[in-house]
Each structure stands twice: as C-alpha cells, then as structure tokens.
N, C-alpha and C positions, 0 to 999 in steps of 0.2 A: 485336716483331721485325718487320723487315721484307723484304727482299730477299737473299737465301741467296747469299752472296758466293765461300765456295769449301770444298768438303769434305777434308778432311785425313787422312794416317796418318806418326804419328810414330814413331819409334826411340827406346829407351830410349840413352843415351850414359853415363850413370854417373851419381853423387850424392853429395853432400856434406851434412856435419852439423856443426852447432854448437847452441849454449843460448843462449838470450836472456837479458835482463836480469828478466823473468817466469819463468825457470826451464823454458818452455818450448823441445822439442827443435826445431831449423829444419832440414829436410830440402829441400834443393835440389837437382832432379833432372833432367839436362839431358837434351834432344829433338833431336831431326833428322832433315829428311824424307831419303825417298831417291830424289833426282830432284827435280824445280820442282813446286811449288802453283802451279792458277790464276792469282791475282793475285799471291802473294809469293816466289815462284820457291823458291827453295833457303834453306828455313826451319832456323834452329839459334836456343834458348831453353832459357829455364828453369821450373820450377814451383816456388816454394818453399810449401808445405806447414808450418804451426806444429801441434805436437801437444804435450796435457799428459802426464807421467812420470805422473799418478795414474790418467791416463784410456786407458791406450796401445790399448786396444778400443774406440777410441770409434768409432762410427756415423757421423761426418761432424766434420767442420772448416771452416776457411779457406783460401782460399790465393791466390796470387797471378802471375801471367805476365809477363816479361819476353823479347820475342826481336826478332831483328832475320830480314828476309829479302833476298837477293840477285838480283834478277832479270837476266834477258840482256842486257838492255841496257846493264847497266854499272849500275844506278842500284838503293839499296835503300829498303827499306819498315822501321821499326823500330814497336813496340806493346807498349803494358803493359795488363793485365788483372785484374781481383781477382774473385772469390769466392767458392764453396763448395764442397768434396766431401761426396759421402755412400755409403757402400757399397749396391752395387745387386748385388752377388751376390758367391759365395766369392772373395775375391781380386779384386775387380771394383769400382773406383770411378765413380762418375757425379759430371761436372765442370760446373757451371754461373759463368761468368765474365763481364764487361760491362768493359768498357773503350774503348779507342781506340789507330789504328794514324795513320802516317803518309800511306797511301795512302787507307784508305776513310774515314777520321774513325770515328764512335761505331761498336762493333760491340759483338755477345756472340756467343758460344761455347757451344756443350753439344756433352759429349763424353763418352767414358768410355775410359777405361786399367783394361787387361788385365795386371795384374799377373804374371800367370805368364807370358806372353809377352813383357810389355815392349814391347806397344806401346799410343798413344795414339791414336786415333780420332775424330772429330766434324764440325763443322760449323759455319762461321763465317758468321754473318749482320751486315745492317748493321742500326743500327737508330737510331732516329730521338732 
C-alpha cells in the first residue's frame, strides 16, 4: 500500500440473486454514498459476492466491485475491484479488494460492512 487516497461510508440500496453455471449463489448488493467522496464525489456500485449452497456458513469468500463515481464538475471516475471477505464478527464482514479506478489507476480497499446496519465502511488507498 501506499498513499491513503479517501475514506468511505456506503448505504446498503438492495440486492439481487442468481446461480451460476457452478451452482454457486451470486449475491449482488448495490452501494451509495450520501453526499461526494474525496476523489470520487457521488459514489453508486455493486459488490457481487459468490457463495456455495453446501457451505452457506462459510467464514470468508470472494468477491468483486464494480462502480462508477460523479463528481462536480461534471466529469466521472468508474473502477472494478476483486477479492475477499471473511467474517470478522457477528454479522460483520471484513473486505480486502485490489483493483483499479479511472481516476487513481492501481488501488486496494479494506473495509468492513455492518450487516445489521447496512452499511459499508473503509479505506481506499493507492498502490503501486
């Protein structure tokens, strides 16, 4: 990691589900800040999430980020994201992600979503 680019709290907006061609369930759970991030102003995304039907207690997964951000000036930022959750307390995931956005190039993510609240929390850094 390197330079801590902008800390975040997202809104849970709804979710959707399907089954892959693995049999595995695809939970796609969409986000939205309330008011501008730092760099990405007015943040709305998705997280999709894959879990197995034999493992539905499992302790950690995959997952992956798609969003786009609107800033004031008219002009937006879009970034995809991939990789892991793991339960860090009742109801409480811990999100570690690495990807790349249009505005900062390489970044990662750690964060955790508060399941009983619904919302998402963390911290985007850039990274080399």
């Amino acid at each position: 990691m390197s330079e801590k680019i902008a800390d975040f709290s997202l809104k849970h907006k709804g979710n959707s589900y399907s089954r892959n061609a693995q049999g595995q369930l695809v939970s796609v759970t969409n986000w939205e800040t309330e008011g501008d991030m730092d760099v990405y102003g007015t943040v709305w995304g998705s997280i999709t999430f894959l879990q197995d039907i034999g493992d539905a207690n499992a302790d950690g997964g995959t997952c992956s980020w798609a969003g786009e951000g609107f800033l004031p000036d008219g002009s937006k930022v879009i970034g995809f994201q991939e990789g892991t959750w793991e339960k860090s307390g009742n109801h409480k995931w811990k999100l570690v992600m690495e990807g790349e956005d249009s505005s900062v190039g390489k970044v990662r993510t750690e964060s955790e979503i508060e399941l009983s609240t619904l919302i998402w929390e963390g911290t985007v850094y850039s990274r080399d």
